[in-house]
Phi, psi and omega in degrees: 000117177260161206310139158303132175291164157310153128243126214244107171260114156251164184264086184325298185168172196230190195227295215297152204258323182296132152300140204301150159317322170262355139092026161264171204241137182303138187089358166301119169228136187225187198252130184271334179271003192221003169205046172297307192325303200304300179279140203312108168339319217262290210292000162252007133277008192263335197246357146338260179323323177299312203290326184286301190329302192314295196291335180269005185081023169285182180218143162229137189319163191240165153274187196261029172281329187101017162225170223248097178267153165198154199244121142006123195268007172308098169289004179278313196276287180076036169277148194261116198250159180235124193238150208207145186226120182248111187250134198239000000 
């Protein structure tokens, strides 16, 4: 059986006029198998499906940087993560 890749969520930019809640910052990154615990509930769950797509060999559409954005559903916050497969 081979290894699950990594997944590295970072915090990007933000939209939203409110600071985030949980009081993360932009350039903020976390490991998604050792530090999830970390990351905002709501945006891990938005980010939860992607991250399963990401590991089992699905493609999810990227932007027109080529990479896999997704946003905090906090219409206050808007922050924005950027998720990335670390292939070791």
């Amino acid at each position: 059986m081979s290894k699950r890749p990594k997944i590295k969520i970072t915090l990007v930019d933000k939209i939203g006029k409110m600071g985030c809640h949980r009081g993360h910052k932009i350039g903020d990154t976390f490991d998604f198998d050792t530090e999830r615990g970390k990351l905002c509930p709501m945006a891990m769950h938005v980010a939860f499906p992607y991250v399963d797509i990401l590991r089992y060999g699905g493609d999810i559409p990227k932007d027109s940087d080529g990479e896999i954005k997704i946003c905090c559903p906090d219409a206050a916050v808007i922050n924005i993560f950027k998720l990335e497969k670390i292939e070791e």
